[in-house]
N, C-alpha and C positions, 0 to 999 in steps of 0.2 A: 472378529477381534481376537488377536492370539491371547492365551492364556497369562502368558508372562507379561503380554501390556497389560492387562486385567488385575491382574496381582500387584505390579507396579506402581496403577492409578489408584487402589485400593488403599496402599502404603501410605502413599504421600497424601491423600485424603485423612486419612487417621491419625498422620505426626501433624499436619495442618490443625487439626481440630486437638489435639493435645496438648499442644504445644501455646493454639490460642486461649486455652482456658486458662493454663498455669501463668503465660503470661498477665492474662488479668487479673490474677490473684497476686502476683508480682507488687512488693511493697513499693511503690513508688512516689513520688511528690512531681512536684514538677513545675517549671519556668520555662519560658523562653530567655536564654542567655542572648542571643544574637537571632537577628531575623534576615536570612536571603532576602533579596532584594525580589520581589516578586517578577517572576520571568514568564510563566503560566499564561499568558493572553485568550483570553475567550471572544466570544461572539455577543457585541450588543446586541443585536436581533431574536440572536438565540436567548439570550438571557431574559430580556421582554416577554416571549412566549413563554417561559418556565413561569415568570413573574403571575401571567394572565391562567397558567394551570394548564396551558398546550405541553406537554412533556410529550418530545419524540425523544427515543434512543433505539438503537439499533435497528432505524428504520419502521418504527411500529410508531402511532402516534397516538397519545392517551390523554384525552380530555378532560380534566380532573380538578378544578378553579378548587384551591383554596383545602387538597388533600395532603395530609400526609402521607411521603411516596414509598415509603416501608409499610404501607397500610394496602398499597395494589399490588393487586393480582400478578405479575410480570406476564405479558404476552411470550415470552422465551426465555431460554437461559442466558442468549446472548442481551437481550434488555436488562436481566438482574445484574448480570454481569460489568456491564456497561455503568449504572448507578452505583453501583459498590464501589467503583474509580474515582468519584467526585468529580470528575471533569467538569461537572456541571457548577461546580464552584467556580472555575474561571467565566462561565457567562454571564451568572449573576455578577460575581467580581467587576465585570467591565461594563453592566449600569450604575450598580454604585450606588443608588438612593438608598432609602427608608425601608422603602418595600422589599427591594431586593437582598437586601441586609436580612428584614424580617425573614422571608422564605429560606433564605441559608441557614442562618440559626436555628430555624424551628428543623429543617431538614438535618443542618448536624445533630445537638443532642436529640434527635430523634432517633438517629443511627446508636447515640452513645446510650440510649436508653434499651433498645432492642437486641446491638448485637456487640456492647460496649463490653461485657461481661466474656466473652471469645466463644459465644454460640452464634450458631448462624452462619448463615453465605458469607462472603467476603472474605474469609482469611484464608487468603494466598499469598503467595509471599511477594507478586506483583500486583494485585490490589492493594493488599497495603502499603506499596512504596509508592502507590499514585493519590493515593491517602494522605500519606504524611508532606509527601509533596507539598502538595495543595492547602493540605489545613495549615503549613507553616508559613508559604508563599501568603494568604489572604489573614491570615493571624489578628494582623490589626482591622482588617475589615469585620469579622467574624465576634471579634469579642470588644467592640464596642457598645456600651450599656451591657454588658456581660460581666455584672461583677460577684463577686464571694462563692458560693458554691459551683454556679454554671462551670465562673471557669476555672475551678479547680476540676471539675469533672473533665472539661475540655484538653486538659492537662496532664491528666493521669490519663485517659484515654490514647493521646500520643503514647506517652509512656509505654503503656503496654504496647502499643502496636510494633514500639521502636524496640521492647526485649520479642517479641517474635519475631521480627524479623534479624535478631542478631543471633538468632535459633535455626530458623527457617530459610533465609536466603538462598542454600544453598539447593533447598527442594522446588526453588523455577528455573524453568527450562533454561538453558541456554539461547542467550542471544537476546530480543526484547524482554521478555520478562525477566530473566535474571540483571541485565541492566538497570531496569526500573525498580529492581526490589533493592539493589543496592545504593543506587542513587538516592534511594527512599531513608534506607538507613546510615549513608553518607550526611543528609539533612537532620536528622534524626539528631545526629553526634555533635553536629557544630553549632544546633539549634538549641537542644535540650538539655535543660540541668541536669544532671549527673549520667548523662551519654556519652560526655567526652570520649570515653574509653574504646568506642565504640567506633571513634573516625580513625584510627590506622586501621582494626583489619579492613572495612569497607574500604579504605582506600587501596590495600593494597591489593584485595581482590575484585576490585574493580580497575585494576591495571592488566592480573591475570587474564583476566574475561575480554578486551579491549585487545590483548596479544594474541589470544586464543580466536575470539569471533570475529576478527575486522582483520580481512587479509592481504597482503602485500598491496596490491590494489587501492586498497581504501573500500572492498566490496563485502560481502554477510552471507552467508548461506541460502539463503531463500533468495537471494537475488530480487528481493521487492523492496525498487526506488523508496516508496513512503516509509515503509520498515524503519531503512538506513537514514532516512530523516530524523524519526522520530529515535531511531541508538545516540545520533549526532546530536540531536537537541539536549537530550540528557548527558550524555559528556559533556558539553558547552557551559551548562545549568553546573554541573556538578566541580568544572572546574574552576567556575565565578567563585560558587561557595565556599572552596577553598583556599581558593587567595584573597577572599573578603577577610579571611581569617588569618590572612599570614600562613597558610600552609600551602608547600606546595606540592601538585597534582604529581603523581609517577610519571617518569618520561615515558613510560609505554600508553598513558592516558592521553599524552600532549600529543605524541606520534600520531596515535589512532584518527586524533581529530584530525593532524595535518594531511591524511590518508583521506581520509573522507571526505573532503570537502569539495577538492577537485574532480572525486567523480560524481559527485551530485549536481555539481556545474555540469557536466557533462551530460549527465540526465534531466535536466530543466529544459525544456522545449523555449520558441521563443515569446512565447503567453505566459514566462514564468512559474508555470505547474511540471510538476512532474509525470513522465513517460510511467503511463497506466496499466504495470505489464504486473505477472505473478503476485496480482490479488492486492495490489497497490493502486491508491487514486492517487490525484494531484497532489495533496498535501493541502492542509489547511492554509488558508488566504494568509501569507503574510510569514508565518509558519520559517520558510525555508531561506527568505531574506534574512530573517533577524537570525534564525540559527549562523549562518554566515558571519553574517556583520559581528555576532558576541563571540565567534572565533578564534576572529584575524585574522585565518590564514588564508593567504593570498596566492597559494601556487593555480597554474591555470588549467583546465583540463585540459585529461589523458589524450593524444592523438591513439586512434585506430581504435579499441574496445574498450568501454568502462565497464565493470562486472557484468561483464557479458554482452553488455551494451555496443552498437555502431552507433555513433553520431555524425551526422550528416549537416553543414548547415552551410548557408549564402544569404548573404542579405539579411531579408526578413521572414525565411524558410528555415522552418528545422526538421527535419528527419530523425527518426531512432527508432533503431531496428532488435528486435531479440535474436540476439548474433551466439548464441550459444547454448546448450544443452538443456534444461531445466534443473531446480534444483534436486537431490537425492534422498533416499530415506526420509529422517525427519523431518530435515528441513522443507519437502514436499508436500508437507500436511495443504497448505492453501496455492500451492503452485497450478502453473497451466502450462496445458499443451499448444505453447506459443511460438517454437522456434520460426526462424524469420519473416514471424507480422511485423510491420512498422507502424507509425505511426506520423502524419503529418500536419504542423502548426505552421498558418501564415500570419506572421504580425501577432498580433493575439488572439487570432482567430482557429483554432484546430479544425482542424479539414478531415482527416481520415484517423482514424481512431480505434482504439481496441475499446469492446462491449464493457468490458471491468469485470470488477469483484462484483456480485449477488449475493453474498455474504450477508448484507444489511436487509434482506428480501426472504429469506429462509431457504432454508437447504438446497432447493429446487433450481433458484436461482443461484444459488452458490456452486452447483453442479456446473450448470449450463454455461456460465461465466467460464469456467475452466477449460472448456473445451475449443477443439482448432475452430472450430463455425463461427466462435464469437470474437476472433481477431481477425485481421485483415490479411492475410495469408492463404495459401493453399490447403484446401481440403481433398482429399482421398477416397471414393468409393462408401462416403458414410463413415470413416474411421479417422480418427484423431489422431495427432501425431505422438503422444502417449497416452496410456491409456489410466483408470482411478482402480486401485489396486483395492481388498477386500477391505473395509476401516477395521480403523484402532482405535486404542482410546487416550488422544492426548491434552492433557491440562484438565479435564473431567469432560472433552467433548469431544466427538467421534471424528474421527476426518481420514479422508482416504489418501495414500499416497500415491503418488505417481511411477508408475510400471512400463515395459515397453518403449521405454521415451528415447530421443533421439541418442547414441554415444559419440558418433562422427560428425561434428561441424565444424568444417572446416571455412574459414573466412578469411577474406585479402579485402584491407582499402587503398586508392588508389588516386594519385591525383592525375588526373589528365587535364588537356589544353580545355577542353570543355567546361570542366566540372570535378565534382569527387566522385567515383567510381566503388561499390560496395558488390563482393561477389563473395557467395556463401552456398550451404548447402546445407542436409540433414538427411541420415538414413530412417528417420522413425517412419517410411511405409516400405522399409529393404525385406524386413522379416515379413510382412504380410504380401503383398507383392510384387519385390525383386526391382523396388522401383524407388531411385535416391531425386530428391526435391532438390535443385538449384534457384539462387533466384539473383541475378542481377539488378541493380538500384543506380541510376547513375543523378544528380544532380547538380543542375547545370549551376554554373559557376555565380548566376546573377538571381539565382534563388527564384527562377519562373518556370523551373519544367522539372520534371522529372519524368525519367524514362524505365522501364522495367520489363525485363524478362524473365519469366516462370520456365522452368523444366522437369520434365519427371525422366527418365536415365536411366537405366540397366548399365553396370559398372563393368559387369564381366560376364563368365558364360554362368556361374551358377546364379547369378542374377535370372541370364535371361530362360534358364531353365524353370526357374519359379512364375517369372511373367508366362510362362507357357500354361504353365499346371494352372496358375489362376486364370486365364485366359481360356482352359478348356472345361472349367469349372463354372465359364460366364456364357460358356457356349459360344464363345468367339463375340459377344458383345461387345469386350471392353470395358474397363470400371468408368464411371461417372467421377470428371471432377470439377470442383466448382473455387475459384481466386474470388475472394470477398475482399472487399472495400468500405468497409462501415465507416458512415460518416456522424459527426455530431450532428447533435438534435436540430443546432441554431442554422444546419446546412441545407438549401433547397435543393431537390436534386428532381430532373425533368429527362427525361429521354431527347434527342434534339437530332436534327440533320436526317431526318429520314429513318432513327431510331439506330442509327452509327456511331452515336456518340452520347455522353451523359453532359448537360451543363449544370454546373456544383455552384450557386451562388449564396455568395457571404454575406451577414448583415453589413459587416463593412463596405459592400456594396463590389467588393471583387469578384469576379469570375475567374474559376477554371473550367476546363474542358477535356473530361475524358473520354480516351479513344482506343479501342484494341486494333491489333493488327492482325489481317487474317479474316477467317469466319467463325469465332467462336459466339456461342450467344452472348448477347448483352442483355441484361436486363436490372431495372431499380426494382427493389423490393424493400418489405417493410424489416427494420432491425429494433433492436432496443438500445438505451444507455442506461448502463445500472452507476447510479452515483449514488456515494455518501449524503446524508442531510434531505433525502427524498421520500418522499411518504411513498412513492412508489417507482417504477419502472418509466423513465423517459421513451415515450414513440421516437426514432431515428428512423433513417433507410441506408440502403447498405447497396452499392454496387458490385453486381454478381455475373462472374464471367464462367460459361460454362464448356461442358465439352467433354467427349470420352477418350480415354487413354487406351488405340489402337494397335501402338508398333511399339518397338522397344527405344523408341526415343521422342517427346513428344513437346515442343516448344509454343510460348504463347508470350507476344508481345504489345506492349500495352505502353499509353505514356498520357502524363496529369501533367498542363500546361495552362498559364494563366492565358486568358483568352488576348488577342492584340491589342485591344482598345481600352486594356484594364490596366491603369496607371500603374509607374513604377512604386510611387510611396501613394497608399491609399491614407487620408486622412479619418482612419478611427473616432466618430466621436458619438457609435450607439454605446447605450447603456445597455448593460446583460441585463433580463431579466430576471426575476428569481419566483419562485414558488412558495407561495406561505405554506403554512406548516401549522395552521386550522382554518 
């Protein structure tokens, strides 16, 4: 960790905690003047289990009937983390009885009793904007049978949260968190008596931040689909709130959403989740329709790349590819070494998929998520196509950025008679060596095949003077490399034809059939799916094509094809299943 991030997270750890204490000594009163229309959607299921004292967050699950959850242990930083946001007020929210009312209330002034005074976890300046969020969105759920002191306590407690954050705002990061802390205090202003004051500058720097992080495109720095979801759904939220009020949003606010929207269309597979690349899953169930539909805007997605994205589609296949560099510096803290994995969805079935974020698993798996092995792309001799540089320290948590990583990607789409046609590359194994990764994607026109070609390349002579050194360094062996295929969990996969082919059957009941060309090995193997809301690591298998990189040019051809007898429209009518969560 260099010094100067050390000093820096130091900083703003100590204006956070100065800032939250004066805040709550801050003479305040407090009403709600006007109430957002509650936008926040939770999970009934999820909310049941908080109800019954199953509390999972961030992947850890804590059996706990009938505790108060500022009274546990946190299994990590990211579980305290995680409960400081409230989110969990939308689950409860969306049962809605007696019960779940009860468990809210006792868990908010429980929070206003312990860390209502500006001691304690939580004051950041994007916790508290998913705070105030939420405690205004459920407002009338919350302070029902809540009368005389509760909810003047309940009331001053925004209060203060709402003068730290028109203090503090500007100490979270760029990009989600600074969105969320301003969104926070955007509500704050149009909600709370005597905040007024408080909704121009939010609003106007929340137009700055919107011009600044959401670029030409409609795309964000990190280049993680869910991220730009979850920027979009706050924008969306934030400019309801302002025209509920007769105010209206900055035209760089209204821009930004009309920018985003059509690349997120473009990143939606056709299972309607989102392309699970740079430490992003699906998006919560539901999530990325209604961001949408609360809009309006109507342009249609980007032809050729959406932040960085290829999209591929026919019929009822969708393809989407990581067609560009990874993200830099900061923005790298949760990025991966992904340049052109794809990922493929039939109908709403996902077929070939990237392993995800591990994030919600602990470091370990957060590691191993990141790296080339766990997309369905080309691997290297054991080496990734960039590599996790020494950590630092950011938001109060350590994370490594990404180094070594691809600088040349060059991509073309293309329509031919066939199909749509995707050709791409990346130098991230040029500098180790001397050897650039192309990979051809073509998709037939009727959404039943796809066809692909890998290659590893030596460009020029100091390429292949490098492929020489490593090559007399391997003793003329050749580096080992290995085209993964990771499939979802719900996908059967069997070796078939003599062990020349793989058959991939869907619960839908469709078959495809993959086939290399050539003699490279084929083999099923076992893989993981790291998802959100899972107590743990889903078993998958992952089709693995192998072989060693001999000469200075080395090609391997491959094609995923629905089987002949497998209807054109499959009638879908299993149910997913789900995993409880005690």
């Amino acid at each position: 960790m260099s010094e100067n991030g050390g000093w820096s997270a130091a900083l703003t750890r100590f204006l956070n905690r100065l800032h939250a204490r004066l805040a709550a000594r801050a003479r305040t009163t407090g009403a709600l003047v006007s109430q957002p229309e509650p936008r926040s959607t939770g999970s009934y299921t999820r909310g049941l289990q908080l109800c019954a004292g199953n509390l999972m967050f961030a992947g850890h699950l804590v059996e706990a009937p009938d505790a108060m959850i500022w009274d546990l242990d946190p299994p990590d930083s990211a579980w305290a983390e995680e409960i400081q946001g409230f989110r969990w007020l939308d689950d409860l929210a969306a049962v809605g009885d007696a019960r779940a009312r009860q468990v809210a209330q006792r868990w908010l002034w429980g929070w206003i009793d312990r860390y209502g005074t500006g001691k304690g976890d939580g004051w950041t300046p994007e916790a508290a904007g998913r705070r105030l969020i939420r405690c205004i969105h459920h407002a009338v759920f919350l302070l029902r049978g809540a009368e005389g002191e509760a909810s003047a306590r309940f009331y001053r407690a925004l209060a203060a949260q709402a003068v730290f954050l028109s203090r503090r705002w500007q100490g979270a990061a760029p990009g989600l968190p600074r969105f969320e802390a301003l969104t926070g205090l955007l509500y704050a202003g149009l909600s709370l008596e005597g905040m007024g004051p408080q909704v121009e500058p939010a609003r106007r720097a929340l137009a700055r931040d919107c011009a600044a992080q959401v670029d030409a495109e409609g795309g964000i720095p990190t280049r993680n689909p869910e991220e730009l979801l979850e920027v979009f759904t706050l924008l969306t939220w934030a400019r309801a709130a302002l025209e509920a009020e007769d105010k209206a949003p900055d035209e760089a606010h209204v821009a930004a959403i009309g920018r985003i929207a059509p690349t997120l269309r473009a990143l939606r597979h056709a299972d309607g989740g989102l392309a699970r690349f740079q430490g992003g899953g699906r998006g919560l169930d539901g999530r990325l329709d209604l961001a949408l539909a609360a809009s309006g805007a109507k342009r249609r997605p980007p032809g050729g790349v959406a932040m960085g994205y290829a999209r591929l589609a026919a019929a009822r296949t969708s393809v989407i590819v990581d067609a560009a560099a990874p993200p830099k510096g900061r923005a790298s803290g949760d990025a991966h070494a992904s340049t052109l994995a794809f990922e493929l969805t039939s109908g709403r079935r996902p077929v070939i998929v990237s392993c995800g974020s591990g994030a919600v698993f602990g470091e370990d798996w957060r590691r191993a998520g990141r790296a080339t092995p766990s997309h369905s792309t080309l691997c290297l001799d054991g080496y990734s196509s960039a590599r996790l540089a020494t950590p630092v320290r950011i938001g109060g948590m350590e994370r490594e950025y990404l180094e070594d990583a691809p600088a040349l990607v060059p991509v073309q789409i293309t329509q031919t008679e066939g199909g749509t046609r995707f050709e791409g590359g990346h130098d991230g194994y040029r500098r180790t060596h001397g050897l650039t990764h192309a990979r051809v994607l073509e998709l037939a026109c009727d959404g039943r095949s796809l066809s692909g070609e890998d290659m590893l390349v030596t460009l020029d002579d100091a390429d292949r003077a490098s492929f020489d050194r490593r090559m007399d360094a391997a003793r003329l062996a050749g580096f080992p490399w290995q085209i993964r295929f990771h499939l979802h969990p719900d996908v059967d996969a069997r070796l078939d034809m003599g062990g020349s082919a793989v058959s991939l059957v869907l619960r839908s009941g469709e078959v495809w059939v993959f086939r290399p060309d050539g003699t490279p090995q084929l083999t099923v193997e076992p893989s993981v799916y790291l998802e959100k809301g899972r107590l743990r690591p889903r078993a998958a298998k992952q089709v693995v094509l192998s072989g060693r990189a001999m000469e200075y040019a080395t090609r391997i051809r491959w094609s995923l094809a629905k089987a002949q007898d497998t209807a054109i429209a499959v009638r879908d009518l299993v149910t997913d299943e789900t995993e409880p969560t005690h």
